[in-house]
MITI-132684 format. One record per residue: y, x, z of N, C-alpha, C in turn. Coordinates in steps of 0.1 Angstrom, whole numbers, plus 2048, in hexadecimal, padded with zeros to 3 digits. Layout:
# MITI-132684
YXZYXZYXZ ...
# end
This chain:
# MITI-132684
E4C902128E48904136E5190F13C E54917137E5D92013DE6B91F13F E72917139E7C912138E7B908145 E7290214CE6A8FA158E6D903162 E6690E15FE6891916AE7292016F E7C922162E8492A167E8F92016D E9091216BE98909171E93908180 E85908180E8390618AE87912198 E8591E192E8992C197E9992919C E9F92A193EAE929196EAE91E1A0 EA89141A3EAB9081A9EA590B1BB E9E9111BAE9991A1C4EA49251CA EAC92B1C2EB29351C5EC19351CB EC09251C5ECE91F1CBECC9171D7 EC09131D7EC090B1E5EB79111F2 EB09191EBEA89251F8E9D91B1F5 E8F9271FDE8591C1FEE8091C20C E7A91120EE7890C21DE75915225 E79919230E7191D23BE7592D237 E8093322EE8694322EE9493F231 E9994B232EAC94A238EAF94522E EBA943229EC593B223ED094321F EDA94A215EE7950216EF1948215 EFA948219F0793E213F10951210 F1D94920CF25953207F2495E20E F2596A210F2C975210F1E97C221 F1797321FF0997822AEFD97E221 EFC988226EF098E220EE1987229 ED8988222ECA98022BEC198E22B EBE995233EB299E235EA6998233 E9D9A022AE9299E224E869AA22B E7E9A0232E759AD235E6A9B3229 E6B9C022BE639C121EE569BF222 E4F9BF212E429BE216E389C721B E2E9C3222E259CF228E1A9D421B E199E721EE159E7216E049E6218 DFA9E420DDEC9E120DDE79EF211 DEE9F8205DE5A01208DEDA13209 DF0A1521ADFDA2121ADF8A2A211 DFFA2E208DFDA39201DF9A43201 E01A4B20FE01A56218DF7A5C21B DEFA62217DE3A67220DD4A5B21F DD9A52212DCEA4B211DBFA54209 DBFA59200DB8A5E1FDDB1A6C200 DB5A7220BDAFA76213DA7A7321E DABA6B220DA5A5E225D91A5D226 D97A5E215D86A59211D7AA5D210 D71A5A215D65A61214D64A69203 D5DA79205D5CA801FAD4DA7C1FB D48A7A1E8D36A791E7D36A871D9 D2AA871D9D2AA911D0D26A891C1 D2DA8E1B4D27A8A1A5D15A8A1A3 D0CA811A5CFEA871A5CFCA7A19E CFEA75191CFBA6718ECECA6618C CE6A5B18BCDBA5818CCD3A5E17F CC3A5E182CBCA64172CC0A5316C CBFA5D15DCBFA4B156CCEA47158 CDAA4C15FCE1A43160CEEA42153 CEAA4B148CF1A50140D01A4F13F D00A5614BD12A5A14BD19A65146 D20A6A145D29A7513CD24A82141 D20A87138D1AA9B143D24AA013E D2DAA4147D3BAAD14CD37AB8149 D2BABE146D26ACB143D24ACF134 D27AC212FD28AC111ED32ABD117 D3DAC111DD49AB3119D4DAB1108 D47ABC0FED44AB90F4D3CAAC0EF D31AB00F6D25AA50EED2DA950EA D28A900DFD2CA870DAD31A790E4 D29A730F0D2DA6B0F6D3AA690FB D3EA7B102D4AA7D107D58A7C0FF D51A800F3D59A7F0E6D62A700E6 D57A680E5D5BA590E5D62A550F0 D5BA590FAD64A50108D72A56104 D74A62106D84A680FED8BA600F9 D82A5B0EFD8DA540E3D8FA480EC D86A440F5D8AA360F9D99A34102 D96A4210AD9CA46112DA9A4910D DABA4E104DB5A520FBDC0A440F4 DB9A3F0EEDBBA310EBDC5A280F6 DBEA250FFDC3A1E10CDCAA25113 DCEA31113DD9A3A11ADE6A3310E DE2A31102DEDA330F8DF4A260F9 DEBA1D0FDDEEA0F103DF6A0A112 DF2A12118DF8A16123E07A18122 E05A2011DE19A26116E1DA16110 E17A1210BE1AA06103E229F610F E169F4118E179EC11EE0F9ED12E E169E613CE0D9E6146E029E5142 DF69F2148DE99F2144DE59FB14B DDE9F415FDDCA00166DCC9F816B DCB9EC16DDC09E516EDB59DF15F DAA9E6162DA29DD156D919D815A D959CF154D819C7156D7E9CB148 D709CF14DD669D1141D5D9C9142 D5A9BF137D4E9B713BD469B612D D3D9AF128D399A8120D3299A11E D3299A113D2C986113D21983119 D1398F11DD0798D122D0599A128 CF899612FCF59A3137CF19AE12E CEB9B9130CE89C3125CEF9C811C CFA9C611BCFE9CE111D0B9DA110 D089E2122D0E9EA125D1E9E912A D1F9E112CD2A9E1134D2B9E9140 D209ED14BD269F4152D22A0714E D1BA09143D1AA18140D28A15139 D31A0E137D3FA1312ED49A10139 D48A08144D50A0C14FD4EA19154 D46A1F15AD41A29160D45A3515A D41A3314AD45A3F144D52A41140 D5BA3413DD6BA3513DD72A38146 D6BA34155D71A39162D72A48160 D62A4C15CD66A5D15FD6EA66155 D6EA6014BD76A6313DD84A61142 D87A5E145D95A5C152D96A62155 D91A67163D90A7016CD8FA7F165 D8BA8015BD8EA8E156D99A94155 DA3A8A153DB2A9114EDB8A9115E DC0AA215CDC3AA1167DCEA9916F DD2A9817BDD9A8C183DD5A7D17D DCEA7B175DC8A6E16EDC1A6717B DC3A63189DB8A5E18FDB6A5318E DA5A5118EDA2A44186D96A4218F D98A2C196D8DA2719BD84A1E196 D78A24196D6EA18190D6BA0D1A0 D6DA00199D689F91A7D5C9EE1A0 D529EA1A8D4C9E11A3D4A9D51A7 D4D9CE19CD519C01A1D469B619A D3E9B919BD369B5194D269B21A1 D2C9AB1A9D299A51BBD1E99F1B2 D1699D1ABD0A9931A9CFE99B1A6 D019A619BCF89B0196CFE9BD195 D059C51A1D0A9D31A3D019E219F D019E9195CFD9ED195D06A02196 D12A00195D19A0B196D18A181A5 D12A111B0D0FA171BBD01A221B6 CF6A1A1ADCE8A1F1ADCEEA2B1A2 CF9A27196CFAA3218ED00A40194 D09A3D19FD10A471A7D05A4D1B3 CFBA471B6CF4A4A1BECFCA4A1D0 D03A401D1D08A3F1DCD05A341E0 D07A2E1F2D05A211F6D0BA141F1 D08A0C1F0D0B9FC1EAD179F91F3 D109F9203D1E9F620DD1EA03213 D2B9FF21AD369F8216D3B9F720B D409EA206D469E81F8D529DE1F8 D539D91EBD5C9D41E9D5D9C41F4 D539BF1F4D4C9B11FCD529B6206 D4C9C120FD4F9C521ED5B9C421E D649C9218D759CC216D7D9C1210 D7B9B520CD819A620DD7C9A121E D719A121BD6A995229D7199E239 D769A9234D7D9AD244D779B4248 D669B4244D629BF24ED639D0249 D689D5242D6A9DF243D7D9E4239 D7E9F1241D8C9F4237D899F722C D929FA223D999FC218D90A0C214 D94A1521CD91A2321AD80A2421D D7CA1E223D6FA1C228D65A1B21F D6BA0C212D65A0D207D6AA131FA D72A211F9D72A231EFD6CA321F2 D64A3A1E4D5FA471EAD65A521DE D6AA581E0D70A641DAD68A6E1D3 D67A6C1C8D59A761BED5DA861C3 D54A8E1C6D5BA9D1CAD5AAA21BC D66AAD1BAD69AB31ADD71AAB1A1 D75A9B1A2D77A9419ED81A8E19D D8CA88195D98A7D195D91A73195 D84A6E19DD7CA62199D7DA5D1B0 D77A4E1ADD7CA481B7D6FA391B4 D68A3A1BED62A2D1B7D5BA221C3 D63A191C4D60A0D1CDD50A011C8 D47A061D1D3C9FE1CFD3B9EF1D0 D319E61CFD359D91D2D359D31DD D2B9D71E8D2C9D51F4D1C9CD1F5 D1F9CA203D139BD206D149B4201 D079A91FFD079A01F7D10996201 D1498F1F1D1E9801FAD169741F3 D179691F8D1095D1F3D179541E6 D2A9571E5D2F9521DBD3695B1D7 D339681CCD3D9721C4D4A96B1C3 D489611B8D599581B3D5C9561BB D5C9511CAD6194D1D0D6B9571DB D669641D9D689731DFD709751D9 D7097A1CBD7897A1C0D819731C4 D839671C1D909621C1D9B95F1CF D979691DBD9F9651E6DAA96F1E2 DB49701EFDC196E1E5DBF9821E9 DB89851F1DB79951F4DAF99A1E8 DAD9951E3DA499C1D5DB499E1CC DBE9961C8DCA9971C2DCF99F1C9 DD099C1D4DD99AC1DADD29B81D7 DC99B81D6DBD9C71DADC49CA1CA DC29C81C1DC49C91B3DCE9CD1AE DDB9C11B9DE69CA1B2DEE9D41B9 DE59D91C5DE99E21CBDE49EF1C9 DD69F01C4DD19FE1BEDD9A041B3 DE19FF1AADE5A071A3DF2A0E1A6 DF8A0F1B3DFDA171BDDF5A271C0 DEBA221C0DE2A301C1DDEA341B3 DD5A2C1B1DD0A351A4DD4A2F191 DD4A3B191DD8A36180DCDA2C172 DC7A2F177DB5A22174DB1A1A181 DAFA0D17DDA8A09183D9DA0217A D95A02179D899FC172D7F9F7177 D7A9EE174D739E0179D669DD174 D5B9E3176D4E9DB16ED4D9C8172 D4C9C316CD4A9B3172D3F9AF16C D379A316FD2F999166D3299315E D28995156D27992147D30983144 D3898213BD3E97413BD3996513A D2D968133D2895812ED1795813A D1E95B147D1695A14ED1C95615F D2795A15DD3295716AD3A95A165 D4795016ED5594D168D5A95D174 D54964178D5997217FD66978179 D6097E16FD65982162D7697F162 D7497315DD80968157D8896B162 D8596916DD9296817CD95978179 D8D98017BD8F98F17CD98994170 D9898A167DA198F159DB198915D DB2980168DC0979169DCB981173 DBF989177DC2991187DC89A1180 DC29A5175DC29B216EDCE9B4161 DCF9BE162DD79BC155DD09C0145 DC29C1142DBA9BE138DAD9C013D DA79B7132D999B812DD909C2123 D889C9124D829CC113D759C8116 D6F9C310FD639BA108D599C1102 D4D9C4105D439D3104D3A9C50FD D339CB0F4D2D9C60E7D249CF0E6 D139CB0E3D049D20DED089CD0D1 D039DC0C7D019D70BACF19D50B9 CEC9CB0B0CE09C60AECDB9BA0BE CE49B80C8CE29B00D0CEB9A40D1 CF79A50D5D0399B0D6D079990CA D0398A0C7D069850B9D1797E0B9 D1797A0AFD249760ACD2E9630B8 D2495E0B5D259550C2D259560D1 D209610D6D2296A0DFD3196E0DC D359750D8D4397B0D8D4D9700D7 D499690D0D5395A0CED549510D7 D4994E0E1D4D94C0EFD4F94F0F6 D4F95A0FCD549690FFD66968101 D659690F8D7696A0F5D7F95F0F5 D759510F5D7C9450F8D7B943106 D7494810AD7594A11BD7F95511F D8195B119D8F96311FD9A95D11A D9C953110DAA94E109DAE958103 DA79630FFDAB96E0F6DB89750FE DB997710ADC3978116DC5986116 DC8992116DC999C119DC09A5118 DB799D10FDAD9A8105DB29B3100 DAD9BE106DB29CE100DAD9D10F4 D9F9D10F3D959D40E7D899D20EA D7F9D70E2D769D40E1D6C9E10E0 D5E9E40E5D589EF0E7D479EE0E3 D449F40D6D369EF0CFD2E9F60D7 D279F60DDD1C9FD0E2D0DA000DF D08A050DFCFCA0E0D7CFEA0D0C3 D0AA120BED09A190B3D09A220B0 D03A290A9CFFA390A3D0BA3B097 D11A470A0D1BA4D094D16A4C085 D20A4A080D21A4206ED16A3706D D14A30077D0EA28070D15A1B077 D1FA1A07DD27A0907ED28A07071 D2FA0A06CD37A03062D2AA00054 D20A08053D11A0204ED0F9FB051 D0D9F705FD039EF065D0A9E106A D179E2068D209D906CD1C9CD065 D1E9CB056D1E9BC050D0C9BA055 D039C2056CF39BD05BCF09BA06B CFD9C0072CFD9BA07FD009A907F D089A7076D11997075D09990072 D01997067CFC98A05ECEB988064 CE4992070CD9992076CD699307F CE099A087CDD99B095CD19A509A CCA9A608ECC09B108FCC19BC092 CCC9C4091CC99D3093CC99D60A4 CC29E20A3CC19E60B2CBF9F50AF CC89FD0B5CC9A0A0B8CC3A130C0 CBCA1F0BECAEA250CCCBFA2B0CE CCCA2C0CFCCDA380D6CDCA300DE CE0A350E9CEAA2C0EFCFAA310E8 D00A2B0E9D0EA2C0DFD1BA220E7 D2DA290E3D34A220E1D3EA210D9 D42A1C0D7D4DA180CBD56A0E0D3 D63A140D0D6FA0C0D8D7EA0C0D5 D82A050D9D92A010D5D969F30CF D9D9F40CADA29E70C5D9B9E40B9 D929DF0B4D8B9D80A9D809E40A7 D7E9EE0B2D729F20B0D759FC0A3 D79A0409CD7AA05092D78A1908D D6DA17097D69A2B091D58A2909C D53A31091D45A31099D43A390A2 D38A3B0ACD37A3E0B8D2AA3D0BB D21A4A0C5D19A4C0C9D16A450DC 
# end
């Protein structure tokens, strides 16, 4: 197929395509450039400042502990994916999982701000996840303007995003409700919005819905340049993950992130997760990277 394309490219190149100038020999053709989405200039001052006050219960990273084990972990995740980054484009990511519950957006939220720690690191959490949004209530800020308002036209760019005070953090809510998410999702201003944020910031990160529940996900993984796949130990059994990942085509899967395991005990609890599905954890946890492979609180 590529061999298709690139015939077909060249064939394009030599005959022009409809309805643009044309060169013949020794004429240059002026190309307007493109406009940009989002001026860089003075954008982020722009934006409304809110203050860090996250919700009770919302268990997000206490910046006043940056020892305590949790922070520990987002680090490594954070760490990890920076090293990947060097590796390959890696400035957009969806976090999703195969079902509801099993943390997907406490590991956006908290990787967002695990981000945001390092300095010049600016990092946006946005939530894309238009069906069941819950990132506004953890931030304790308004729902709209959001991301909805800022496709459908009725509001700007800077309008919906709010600027954490004291923070490299940046976080676009979901907006008003719309009647078809996918269908929002997939206008062509959702692909621009996307690949125009990483002009500004150096994260973008994406809570979305759960995969084996809406094809959200899936589009949001084609528009991005990875996925990682947030997994409950003792909940998301093995057919879960298997369809899961057959719905992404195994496409730009970064890794994978266990959630509620208790340090030293993955790799215990690991072959009794497989073979039961039974265990269940009192305490919340992550575990992350590529095959999951060190335990985590």
């Amino acid at each position: 197929m590529s061999r298709v394309h690139d015939a077909l490219r060249r064939a394009e190149q030599m005959m022009g395509t409809a309805g643009e100038p044309q060169a013949t020999a020794g004429e240059v053709v002026q190309v307007a450039p493109t406009a940009e989405l989002i001026p860089a200039a003075g954008f982020l001052e722009r934006l409304d400042e809110v203050p860090f006050q996250p919700a009770e219960g919302a268990l997000l990273l206490d910046l006043s502990h940056p020892h305590q084990p949790p922070n520990e972990e987002f680090r490594s995740l954070r760490t990890r994916l920076n090293h990947l980054q060097n590796l390959q484009p890696l400035h957009t990511l969806v976090v999703t999982s195969p079902s509801p519950a099993e943390g997907k957006s406490f590991v956006a939220a908290n990787l967002a701000i695990a981000q945001a720690q390092l300095s010049g690191n600016l990092a946006l959490l946005a939530d894309f996840d238009l069906r069941r949004p819950v990132l506004h209530a953890l931030f304790q800020i308004p729902r709209s303007p959001g991301i909805t308002d800022y496709l459908l036209g009725n509001a700007p760019l800077e309008a919906v995003i709010k600027r954490v005070a004291g923070m490299n953090l940046c976080v676009m809510p979901a907006g008003s409700v719309v009647k078809n998410p996918l269908e929002l999702i997939n206008l062509r201003q959702t692909r621009e919005l996307l690949r125009e944020l990483p002009r500004i910031f150096h994260w973008v990160i994406l809570d979305s819905p759960p995969l084996l529940f809406s094809a959200d996900a899936n589009l949001l993984g084609t528009m991005t340049d990875g996925t990682i796949l947030v997994v409950r130990i003792g909940q998301t059994t093995i057919d879960m993950v298997a369809r899961a990942m057959q719905s992404l085509c195994e496409n730009n899967v970064v890794g994978v992130v266990v959630n509620a395991a208790r340090a030293g005990e993955l790799y215990s609890k690991y072959t009794y997760y497989y073979s039961s599905y039974g265990y269940r954890d009192r305490e919340q946890g992550v575990e992350a990277g590529e095959g999951a492979d060190k335990p985590a609180h």
